[in-house]
C-alpha positions in Angstrom: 0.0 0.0 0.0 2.7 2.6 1.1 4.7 1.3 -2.0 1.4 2.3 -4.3 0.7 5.8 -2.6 4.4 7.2 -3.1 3.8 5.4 -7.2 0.8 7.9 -6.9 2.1 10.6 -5.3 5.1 10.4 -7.8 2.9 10.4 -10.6 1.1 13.4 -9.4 3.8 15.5 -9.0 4.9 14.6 -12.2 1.9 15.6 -14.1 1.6 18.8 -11.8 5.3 20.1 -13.4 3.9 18.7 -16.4 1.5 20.9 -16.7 3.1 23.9 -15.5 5.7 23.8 -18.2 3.0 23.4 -21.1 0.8 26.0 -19.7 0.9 29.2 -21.0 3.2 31.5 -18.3 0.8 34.2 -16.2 2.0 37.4 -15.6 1.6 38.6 -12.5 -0.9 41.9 -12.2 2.3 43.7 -11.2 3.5 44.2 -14.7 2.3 43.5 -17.9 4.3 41.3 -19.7 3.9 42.3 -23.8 5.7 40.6 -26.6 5.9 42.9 -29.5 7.4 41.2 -32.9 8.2 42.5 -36.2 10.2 42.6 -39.1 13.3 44.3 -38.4 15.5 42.2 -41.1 14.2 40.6 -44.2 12.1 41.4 -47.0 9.6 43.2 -44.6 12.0 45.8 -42.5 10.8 48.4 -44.5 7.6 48.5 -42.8 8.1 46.4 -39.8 10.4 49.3 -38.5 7.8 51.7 -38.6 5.6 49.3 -37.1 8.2 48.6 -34.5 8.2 52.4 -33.8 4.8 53.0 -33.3 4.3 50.1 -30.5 7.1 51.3 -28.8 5.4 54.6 -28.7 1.8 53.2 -27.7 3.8 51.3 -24.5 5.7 54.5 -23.5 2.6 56.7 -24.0 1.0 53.8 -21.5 3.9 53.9 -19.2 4.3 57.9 -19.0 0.7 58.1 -18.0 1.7 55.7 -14.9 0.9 52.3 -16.7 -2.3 50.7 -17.6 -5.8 51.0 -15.1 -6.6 47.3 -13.2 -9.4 48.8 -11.4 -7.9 51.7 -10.3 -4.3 50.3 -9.3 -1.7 51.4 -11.7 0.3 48.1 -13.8 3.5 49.4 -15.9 3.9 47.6 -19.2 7.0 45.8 -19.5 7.5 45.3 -23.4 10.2 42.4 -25.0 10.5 43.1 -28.7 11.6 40.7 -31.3 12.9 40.3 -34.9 10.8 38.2 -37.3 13.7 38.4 -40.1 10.4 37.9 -42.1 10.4 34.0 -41.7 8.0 32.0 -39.9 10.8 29.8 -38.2 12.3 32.1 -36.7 9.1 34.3 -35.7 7.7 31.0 -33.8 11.0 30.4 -32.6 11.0 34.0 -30.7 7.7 33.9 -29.9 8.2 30.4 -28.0 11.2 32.2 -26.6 9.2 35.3 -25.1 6.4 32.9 -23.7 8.5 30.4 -22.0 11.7 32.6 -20.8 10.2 36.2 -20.6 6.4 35.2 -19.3 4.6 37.4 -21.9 1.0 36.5 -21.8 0.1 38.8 -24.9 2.1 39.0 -28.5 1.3 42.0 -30.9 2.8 41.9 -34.2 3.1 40.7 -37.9 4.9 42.8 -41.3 4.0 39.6 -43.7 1.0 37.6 -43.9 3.2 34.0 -43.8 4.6 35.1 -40.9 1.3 36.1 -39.1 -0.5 33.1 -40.1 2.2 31.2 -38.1 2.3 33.1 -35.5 -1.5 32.4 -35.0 -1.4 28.8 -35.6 0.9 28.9 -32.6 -1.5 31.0 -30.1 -3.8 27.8 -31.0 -1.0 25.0 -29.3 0.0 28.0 -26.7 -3.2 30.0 -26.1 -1.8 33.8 -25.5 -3.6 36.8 -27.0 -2.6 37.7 -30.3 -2.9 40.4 -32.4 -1.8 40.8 -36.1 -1.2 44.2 -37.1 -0.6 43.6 -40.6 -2.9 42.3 -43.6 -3.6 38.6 -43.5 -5.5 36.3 -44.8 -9.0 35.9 -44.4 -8.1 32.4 -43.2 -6.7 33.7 -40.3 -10.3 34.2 -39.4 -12.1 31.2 -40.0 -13.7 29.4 -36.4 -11.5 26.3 -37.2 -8.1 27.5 -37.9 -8.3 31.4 -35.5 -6.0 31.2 -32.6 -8.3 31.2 -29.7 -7.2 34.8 -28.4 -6.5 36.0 -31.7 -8.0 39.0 -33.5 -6.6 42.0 -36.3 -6.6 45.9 -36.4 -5.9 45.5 -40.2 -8.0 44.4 -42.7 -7.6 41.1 -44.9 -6.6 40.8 -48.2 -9.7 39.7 -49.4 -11.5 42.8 -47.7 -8.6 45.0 -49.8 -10.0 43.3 -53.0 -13.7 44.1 -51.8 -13.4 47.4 -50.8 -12.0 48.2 -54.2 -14.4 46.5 -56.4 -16.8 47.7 -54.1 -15.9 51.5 -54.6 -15.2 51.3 -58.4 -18.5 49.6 -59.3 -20.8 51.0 -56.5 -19.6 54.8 -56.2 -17.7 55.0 -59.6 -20.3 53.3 -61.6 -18.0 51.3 -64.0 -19.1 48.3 -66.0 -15.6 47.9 -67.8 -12.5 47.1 -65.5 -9.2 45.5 -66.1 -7.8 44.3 -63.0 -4.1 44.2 -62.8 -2.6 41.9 -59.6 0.5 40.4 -58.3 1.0 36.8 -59.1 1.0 35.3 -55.5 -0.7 35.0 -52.0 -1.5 38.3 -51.5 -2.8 39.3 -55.1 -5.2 35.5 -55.1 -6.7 36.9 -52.2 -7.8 40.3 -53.3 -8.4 38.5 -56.3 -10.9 36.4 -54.4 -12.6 39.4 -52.9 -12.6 41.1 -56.4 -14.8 37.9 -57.4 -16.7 38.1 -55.1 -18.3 41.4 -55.5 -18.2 41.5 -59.3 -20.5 38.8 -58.9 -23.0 40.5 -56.6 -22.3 43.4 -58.9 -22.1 42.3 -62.5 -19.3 44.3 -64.8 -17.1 43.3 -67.9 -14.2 42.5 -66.8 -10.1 41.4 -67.6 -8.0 39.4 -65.3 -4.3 40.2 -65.2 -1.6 38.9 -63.3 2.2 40.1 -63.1 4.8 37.9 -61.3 6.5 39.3 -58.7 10.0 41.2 -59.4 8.8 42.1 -63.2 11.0 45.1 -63.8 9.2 45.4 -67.5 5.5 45.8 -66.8 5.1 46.9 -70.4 3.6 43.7 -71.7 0.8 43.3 -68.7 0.1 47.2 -69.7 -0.5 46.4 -73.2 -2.9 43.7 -71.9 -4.9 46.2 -69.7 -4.3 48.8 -73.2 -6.0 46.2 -75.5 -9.1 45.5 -73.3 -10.0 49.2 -73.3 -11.2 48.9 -70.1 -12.6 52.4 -68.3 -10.9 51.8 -65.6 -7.6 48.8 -64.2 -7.5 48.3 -60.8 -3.9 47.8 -60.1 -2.9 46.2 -56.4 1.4 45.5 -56.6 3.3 46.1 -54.0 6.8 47.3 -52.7 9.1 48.0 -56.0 6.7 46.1 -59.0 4.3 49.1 -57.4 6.5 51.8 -58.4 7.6 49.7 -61.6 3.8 49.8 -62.9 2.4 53.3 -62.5 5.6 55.2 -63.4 5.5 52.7 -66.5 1.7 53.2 -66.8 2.6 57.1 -67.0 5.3 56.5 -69.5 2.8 55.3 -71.6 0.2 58.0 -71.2 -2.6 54.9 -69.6 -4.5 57.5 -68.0 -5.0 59.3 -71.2 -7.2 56.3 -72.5 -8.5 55.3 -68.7 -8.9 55.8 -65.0 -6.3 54.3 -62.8 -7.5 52.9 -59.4 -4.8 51.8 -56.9 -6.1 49.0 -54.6 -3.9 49.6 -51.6 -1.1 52.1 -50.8 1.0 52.9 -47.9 3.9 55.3 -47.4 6.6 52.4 -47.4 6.5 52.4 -51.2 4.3 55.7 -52.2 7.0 57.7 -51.3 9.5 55.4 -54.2 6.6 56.7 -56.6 7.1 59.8 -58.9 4.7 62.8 -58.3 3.8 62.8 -62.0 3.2 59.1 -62.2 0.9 59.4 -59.2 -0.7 62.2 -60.1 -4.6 61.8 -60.9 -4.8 58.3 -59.8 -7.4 57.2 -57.5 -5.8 54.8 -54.1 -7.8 53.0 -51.3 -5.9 53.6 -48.3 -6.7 51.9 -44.8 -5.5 55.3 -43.1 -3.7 58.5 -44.0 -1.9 60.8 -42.3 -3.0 64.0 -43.4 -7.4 63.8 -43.2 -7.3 67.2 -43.9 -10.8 68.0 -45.2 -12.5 64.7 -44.6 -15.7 65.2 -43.3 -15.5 63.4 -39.7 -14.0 66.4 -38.0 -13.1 63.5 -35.1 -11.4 61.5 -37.0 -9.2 64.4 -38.6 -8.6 65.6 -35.1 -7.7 62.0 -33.9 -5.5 61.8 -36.7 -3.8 64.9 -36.2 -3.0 64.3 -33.0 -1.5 60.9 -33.3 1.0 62.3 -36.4 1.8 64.8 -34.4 3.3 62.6 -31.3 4.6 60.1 -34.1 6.6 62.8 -36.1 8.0 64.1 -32.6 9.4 60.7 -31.9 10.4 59.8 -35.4 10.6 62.6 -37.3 8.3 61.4 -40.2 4.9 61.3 -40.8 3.5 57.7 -39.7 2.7 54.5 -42.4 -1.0 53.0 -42.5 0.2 50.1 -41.0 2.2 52.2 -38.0 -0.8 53.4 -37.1 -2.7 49.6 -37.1 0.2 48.9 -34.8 0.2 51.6 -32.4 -3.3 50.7 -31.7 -3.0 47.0 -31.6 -0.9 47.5 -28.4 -3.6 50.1 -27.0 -6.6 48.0 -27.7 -4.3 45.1 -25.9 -3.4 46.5 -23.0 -7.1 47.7 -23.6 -8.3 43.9 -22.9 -6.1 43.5 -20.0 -7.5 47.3 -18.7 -11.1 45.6 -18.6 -10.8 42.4 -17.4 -8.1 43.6 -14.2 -5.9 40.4 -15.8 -3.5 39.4 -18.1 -4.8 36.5 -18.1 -5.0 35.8 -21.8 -8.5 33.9 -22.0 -10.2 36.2 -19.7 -8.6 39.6 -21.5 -9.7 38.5 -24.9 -13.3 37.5 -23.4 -13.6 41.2 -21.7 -12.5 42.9 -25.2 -14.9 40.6 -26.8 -17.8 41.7 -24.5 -16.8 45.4 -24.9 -16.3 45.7 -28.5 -16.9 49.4 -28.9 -13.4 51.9 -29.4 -12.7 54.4 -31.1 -9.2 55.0 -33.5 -7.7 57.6 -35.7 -9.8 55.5 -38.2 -12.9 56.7 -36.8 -15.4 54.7 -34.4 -14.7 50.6 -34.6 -16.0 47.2 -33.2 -14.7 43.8 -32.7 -16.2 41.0 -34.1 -16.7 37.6 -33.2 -14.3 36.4 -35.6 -11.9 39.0 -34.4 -11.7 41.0 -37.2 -12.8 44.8 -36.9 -15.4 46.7 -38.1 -15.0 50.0 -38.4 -17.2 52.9 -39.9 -14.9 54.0 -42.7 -13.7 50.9 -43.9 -11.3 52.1 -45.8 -10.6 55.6 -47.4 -10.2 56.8 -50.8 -7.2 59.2 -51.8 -6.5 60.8 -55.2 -3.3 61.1 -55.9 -1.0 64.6 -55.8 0.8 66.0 -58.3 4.2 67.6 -57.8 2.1 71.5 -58.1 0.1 70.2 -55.2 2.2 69.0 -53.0 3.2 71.1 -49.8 5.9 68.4 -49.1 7.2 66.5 -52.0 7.6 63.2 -50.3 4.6 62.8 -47.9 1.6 64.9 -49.4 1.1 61.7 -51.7 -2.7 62.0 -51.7 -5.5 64.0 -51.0 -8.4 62.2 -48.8 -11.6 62.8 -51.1 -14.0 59.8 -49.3 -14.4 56.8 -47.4 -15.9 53.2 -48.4 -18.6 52.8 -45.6 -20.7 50.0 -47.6 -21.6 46.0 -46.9 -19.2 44.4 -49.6 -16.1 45.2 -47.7 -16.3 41.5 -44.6 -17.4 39.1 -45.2 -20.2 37.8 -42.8 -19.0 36.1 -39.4 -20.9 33.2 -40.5 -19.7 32.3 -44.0 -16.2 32.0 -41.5 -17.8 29.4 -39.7 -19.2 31.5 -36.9 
């Protein structure tokens, strides 16, 4: 018998450090305990840098104000922040690193959409709150394969494709598009979005792909020239974005067409020529000058925030700087309204308080964890070198917003 109880007691104890190595760390409520990752090296340092900047400045803006509220008792943020290099290995690898070692409870972060998927397939085996910053995805969303704390401040790449379609067909009114993509993951996925509302609302239309790394767009220009379309949508991205509209200048496109720009940020606007810009219409998921959008809140908001950014950096902040910045606030958020750090009980109280507001405008968590915010997306036309108060950041004028259904899809049709 005595021989059976210390075989049981044994085993006990056993299972007891068992478990306390596979469980996810708990920070204690005397600090908060943040993992912040991005891409510092790689293909995506470009913008993971300015993402790095702004969550730096969301955690000291947190800590100068005496750290975030549990309830009235004041918890100082204590940030670790890591290098994706742009790879998934060595993102997990890191991420694993700050969990187990460092005792972070809550990871914000993502510059590429591989990279974020991994991350998030990870918060499924160690459940910690996650949130992508970045464009992923819509996968990322569906009920079967979404981390169980996971959620986004950015939209997907199917929603990019939407919002687009949406605007050119609903607002613009045109029945002849060519769309012009990137030949990978993130051009398929807008792609898919594309689909999906030029089915819901019917058009003529021209599929064109370009591979990625085509210094000579002229032959996929020709294409778009051929279909006499009265509008392309064009979505490339980093250096084949600059490649295509300067080229598309070069050969006078807008003469014979509108140009509609799917998705633009600062990383590679400001690689684009003022002339080969100028005229063409961009969906932006935030820009730093609102000046003259309607929502006074929302330029005021906006405002503000480049202000504090350009005092720390010295530069106007990127689209996806700002997603970042307030992917750390609407973290520590969570933690603020549950009093925890606890990751399942954080993500439940953000969940059950879904309501915030950004320099976007008002916004709302879903079920699925993506956002819904009142201007989806905004719509910039772009600046010419005459009207441009600064030549490298004035890249657009804001002239609307898409605020219409096509842009998510349903929770549901996610598996929810």
């Amino acid at each position: 018998m005595k021989g059976f109880l210390k075989k049981f007691c044994a085993l006990g104890l056993v299972l007891f450090v068992a478990g306390f190595f596979l469980s996810v760390p708990k920070a204690a409520a005397e600090e908060i305990k943040l993992g912040v990752i991005y891409a510092m090296t790689g293909k995506g340092s470009a913008l993971g840098t300015k993402q790095m900047d702004a969550a730096k400045l969301a955690v000291k803006e947190i800590n100068d104000a005496g750290g975030a509220n549990f309830g009235g008792k004041k918890v100082m943020i204590k940030a670790f922040y890591q290098d994706t290099e742009t790879k998934p290995d060595a993102a997990i690898r890191k991420m694993k690193s700050m969990i187990n070692d460092e005792g972070i409870t809550a990871l914000v972060g993502g510059t590429f959409a591989h990279v974020s998927l991994a991350l998030n397939d990870q918060s499924r085996r160690t459940p910690i709150m996650f949130c992508a910053t970045n464009g992923v995805p819509e996968e990322f969303f569906e009920k079967e394969k979404k981390g169980p704390y996971s959620f986004s401040t950015m939209a997907s790449g199917e929603s990019v494709g939407r919002g687009a379609a949406a605007y050119i067909t609903e607002v613009m009114k045109k029945k002849k598009v060519a769309v012009c993509l990137p030949d990978y993951a993130y051009g398929h996925g807008a792609l898919r979005g594309i689909e999906e509302v030029f089915k819901k609302n019917p058009v003529d239309w021209e599929k064109i792909m370009t591979p990625v790394g085509t210094t000579d767009m002229t032959p996929f220009l020709l294409r778009v020239s051929d279909y006499k379309p009265e509008i392309v949508s064009m979505g490339q991205w980093g250096n084949d974005a600059i490649n295509i509209l300067k080229q598309a200048y070069d050969m006078k496109l807008r003469d014979r067409m509108e140009v509609f720009f799917n998705w633009i940020v600062n990383v590679f606007a400001t690689g684009i020529t003022p002339e080969a810009l100028d005229g063409v219409m961009c969906q932006l998921y935030w820009y730093h000058n609102m000046a003259g959008f309607p929502d006074q809140e929302v330029v005021k908001t906006s405002d503000a925030f480049t202000a504090r950014y350009k005092a720390a950096y010295g530069e106007p902040p990127d689209p996806y700087a700002m997603s970042a910045y307030y992917g750390v606030k609407e973290t520590v958020r969570a933690m603020e309204l549950a009093k925890s750090t606890d990751p399942k009980k954080a993500y439940e109280a953000l969940m059950a308080n879904p309501d915030w507001v950004s320099a976007k405008g008002p916004a709302k968590w879903r079920v699925d964890g993506q956002c819904s915010y009142k201007y989806y997306s905004f719509i910039g036309k772009g600046l010419g070198p005459k009207d441009r108060k600064d030549a490298t950041w004035d890249y657009v004028k804001i002239v609307d917003a898409y605020k219409g259904t096509s842009f998510q899809k349903d929770p549901k049709a996610l598996g929810w």
